[in-house]
C-alpha positions as CSV (number, residue, x, y, z in Angstrom):
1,X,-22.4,-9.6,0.6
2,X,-23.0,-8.4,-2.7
3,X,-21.5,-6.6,-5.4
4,X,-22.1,-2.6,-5.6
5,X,-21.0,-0.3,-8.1
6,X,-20.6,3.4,-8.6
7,X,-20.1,5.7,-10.9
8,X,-18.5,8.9,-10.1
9,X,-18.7,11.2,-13.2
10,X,-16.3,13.7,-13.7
11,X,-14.3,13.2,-10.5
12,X,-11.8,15.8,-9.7
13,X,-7.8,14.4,-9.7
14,X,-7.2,16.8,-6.9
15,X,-8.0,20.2,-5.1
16,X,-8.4,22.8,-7.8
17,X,-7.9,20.8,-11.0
18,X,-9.8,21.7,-14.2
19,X,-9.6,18.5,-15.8
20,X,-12.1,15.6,-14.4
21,X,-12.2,11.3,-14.7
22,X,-14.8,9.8,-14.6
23,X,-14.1,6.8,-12.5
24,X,-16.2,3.6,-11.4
25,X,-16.2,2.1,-7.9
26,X,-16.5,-1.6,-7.4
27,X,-17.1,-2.9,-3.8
28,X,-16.6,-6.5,-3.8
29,X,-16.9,-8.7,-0.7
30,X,-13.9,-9.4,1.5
31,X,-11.7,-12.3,1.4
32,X,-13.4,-14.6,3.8
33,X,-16.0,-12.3,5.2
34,X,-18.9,-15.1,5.7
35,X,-16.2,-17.7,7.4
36,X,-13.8,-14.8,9.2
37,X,-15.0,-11.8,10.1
38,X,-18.4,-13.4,12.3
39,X,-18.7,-12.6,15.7
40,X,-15.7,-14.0,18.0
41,X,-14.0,-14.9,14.9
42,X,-13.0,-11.1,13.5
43,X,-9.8,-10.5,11.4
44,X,-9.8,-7.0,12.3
45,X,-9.7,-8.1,16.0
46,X,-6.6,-10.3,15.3
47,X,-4.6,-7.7,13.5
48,X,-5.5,-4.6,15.9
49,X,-4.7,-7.0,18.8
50,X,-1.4,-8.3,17.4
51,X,-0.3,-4.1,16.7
52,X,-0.7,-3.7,20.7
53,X,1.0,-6.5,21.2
54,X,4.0,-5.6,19.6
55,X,3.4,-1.7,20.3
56,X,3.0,-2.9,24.6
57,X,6.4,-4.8,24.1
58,X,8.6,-2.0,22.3
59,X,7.3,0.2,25.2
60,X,7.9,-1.6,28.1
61,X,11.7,-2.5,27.2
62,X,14.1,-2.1,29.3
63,X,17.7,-3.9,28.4
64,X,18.6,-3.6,24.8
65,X,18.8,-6.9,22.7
66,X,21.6,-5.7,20.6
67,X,25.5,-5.8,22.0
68,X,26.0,-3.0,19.8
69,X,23.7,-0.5,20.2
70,X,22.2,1.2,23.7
71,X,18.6,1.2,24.6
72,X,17.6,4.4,22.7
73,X,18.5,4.1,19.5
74,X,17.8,0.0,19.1
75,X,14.5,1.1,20.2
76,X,14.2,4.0,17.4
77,X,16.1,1.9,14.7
78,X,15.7,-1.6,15.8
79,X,12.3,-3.1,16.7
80,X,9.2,-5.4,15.5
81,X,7.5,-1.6,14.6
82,X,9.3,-1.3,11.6
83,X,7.4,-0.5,8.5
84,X,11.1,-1.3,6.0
85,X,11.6,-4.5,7.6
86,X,7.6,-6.2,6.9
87,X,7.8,-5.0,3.8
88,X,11.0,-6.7,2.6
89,X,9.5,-10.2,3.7
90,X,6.0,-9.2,1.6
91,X,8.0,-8.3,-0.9
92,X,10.0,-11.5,-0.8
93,X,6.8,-13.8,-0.9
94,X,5.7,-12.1,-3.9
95,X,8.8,-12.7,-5.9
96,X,8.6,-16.0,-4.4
97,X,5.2,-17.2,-5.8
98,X,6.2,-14.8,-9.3
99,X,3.3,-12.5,-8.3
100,X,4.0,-9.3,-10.7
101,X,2.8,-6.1,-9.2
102,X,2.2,-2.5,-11.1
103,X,5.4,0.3,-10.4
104,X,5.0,3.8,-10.7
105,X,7.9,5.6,-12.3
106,X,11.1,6.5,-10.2
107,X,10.3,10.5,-11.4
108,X,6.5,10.3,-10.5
109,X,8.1,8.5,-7.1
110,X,10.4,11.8,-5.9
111,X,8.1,14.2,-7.3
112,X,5.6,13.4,-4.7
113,X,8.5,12.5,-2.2
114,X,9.8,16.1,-2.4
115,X,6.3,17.4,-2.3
116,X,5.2,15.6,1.5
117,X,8.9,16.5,2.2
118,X,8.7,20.2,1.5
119,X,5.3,19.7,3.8
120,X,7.0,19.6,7.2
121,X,9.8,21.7,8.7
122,X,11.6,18.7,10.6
123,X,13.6,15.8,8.9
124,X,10.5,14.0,7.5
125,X,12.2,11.6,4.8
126,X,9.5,9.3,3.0
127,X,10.4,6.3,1.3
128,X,6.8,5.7,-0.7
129,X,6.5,2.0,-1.7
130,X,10.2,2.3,-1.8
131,X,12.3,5.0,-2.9
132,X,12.7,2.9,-6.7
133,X,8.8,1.6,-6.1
134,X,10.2,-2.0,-5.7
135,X,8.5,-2.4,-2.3
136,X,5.0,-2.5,-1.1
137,X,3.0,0.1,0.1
138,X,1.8,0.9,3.8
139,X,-1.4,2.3,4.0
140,X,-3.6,2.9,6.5
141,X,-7.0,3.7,7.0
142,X,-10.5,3.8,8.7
143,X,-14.1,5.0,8.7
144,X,-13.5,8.4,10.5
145,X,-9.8,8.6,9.1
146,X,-8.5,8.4,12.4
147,X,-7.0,5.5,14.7
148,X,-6.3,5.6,17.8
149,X,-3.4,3.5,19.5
150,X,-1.8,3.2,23.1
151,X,0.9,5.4,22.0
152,X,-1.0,8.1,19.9
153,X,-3.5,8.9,17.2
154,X,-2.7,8.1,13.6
155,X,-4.0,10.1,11.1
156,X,-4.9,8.2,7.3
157,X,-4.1,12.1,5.4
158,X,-0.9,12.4,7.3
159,X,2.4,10.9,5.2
160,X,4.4,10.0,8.1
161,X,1.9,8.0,9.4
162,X,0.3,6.2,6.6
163,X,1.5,6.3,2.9
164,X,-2.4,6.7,1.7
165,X,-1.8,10.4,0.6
166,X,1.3,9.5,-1.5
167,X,-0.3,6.9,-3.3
168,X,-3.1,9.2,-3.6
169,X,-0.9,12.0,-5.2
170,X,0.5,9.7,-7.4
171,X,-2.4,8.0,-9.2
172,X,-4.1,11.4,-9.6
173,X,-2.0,14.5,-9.3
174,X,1.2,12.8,-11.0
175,X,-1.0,11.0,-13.5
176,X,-0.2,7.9,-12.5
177,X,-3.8,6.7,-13.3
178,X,-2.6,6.8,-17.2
179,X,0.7,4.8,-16.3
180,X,-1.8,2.1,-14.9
181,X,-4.3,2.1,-17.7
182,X,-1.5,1.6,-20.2
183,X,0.1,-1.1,-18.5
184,X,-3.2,-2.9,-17.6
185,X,-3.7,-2.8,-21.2
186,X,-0.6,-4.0,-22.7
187,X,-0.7,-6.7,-19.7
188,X,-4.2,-7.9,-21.1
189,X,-3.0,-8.1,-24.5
190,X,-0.3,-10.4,-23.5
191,X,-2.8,-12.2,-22.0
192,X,-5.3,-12.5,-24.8
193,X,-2.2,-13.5,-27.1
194,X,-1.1,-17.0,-24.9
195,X,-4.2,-17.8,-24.2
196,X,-5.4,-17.7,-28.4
197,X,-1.8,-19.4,-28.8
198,X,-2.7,-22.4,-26.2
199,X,-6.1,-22.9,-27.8
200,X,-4.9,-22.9,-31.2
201,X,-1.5,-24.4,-31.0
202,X,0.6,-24.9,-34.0
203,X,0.8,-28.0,-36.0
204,X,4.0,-29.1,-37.6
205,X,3.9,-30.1,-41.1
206,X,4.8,-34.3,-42.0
């Protein structure tokens, strides 16, 4: 339950590079992990259990919901699985509470697009946080970078099945690390400035 931090000195940004960061880890206690995650009572349960649920329902159908559109393709195009679709509604409850969130720029974006694209010989198209960054990100991961599900193994390092490595690629192989620093920076400053101006407001001369 407590607080541990690391420092990794001289960390590599990716396979091969000459130039290291040094970079500290801070592992901070879950949201809710005394009240939530206790025996019986397990987040993780909840969500894993919720995935099959909807993963055991896109299987088993059998008539098509849509008037439009046979059983096949709703199935590939039009179900609860899709990753667009949840992240339009997260996406809408953070405009909705004015939550600001950090964008990588649309160049960094492609670059790595076209990189994981170039990766595979079928039509792999990846849409990482969304192709202009507006969107969230998907990622997925576990202790032994592997999960398995009814329907299959996904992989944490493999980009059509969790968009880990493209954020990866982008904080460290595009440089997006400096992009963040920046804007983390000129974010606090802001910061520092209204709060100074609410403790010293300004008087008006009689």
């Amino acid at each position: 339950m407590d607080v541990v931090e690391r420092l990794i000195k001289e960390m590599p940004l990716y396979d091969g590079a000459r130039q290291g960061l040094d970079v500290t880890l801070i592992d901070t206690p879950g949201y809710g992990d005394l009240l939530v995650d206790t025996p019986g009572r397990s987040s993780a349960d909840k969500v894993v259990a919720e995935v099959e649920r909807r993963i055991s329902a896109h299987l088993a159908q059998e008539v098509a919901s849509r008037d439009d559109m046979p059983l096949d393709e709703e199935k590939q195009l039009w179900n609860g699985l899709e990753t667009y679709t949840y992240k339009n509604q997260v996406s809408g409850l953070l405009k909705k509470h004015s939550i600001s969130t950090f964008r990588f720029t649309d160049g960094s974006i492609k670059e790595v697009e076209q990189l994981h694209a170039e990766s595979f010989v079928d039509t792999f198209k990846p849409l990482y946080g969304g192709a202009d960054g507006s969107l969230p990100w998907a990622v997925m991961g576990a202790d032994d970078s592997q999960r398995e599900y009814i329907w299959g193994t996904a992989i944490t390092n493999e980009p059509r099945h969790s968009e880990l490595p493209a954020l990866r690629d982008l904080l460290l192989s595009a440089g997006g690390w400096q992009q963040l620093k920046r804007d983390a920076a000129l974010k606090a400053d802001k910061e520092a400035a209204r709060r100074a101006k609410a403790v010293w407001p300004t008087v008006p001369w009689d």
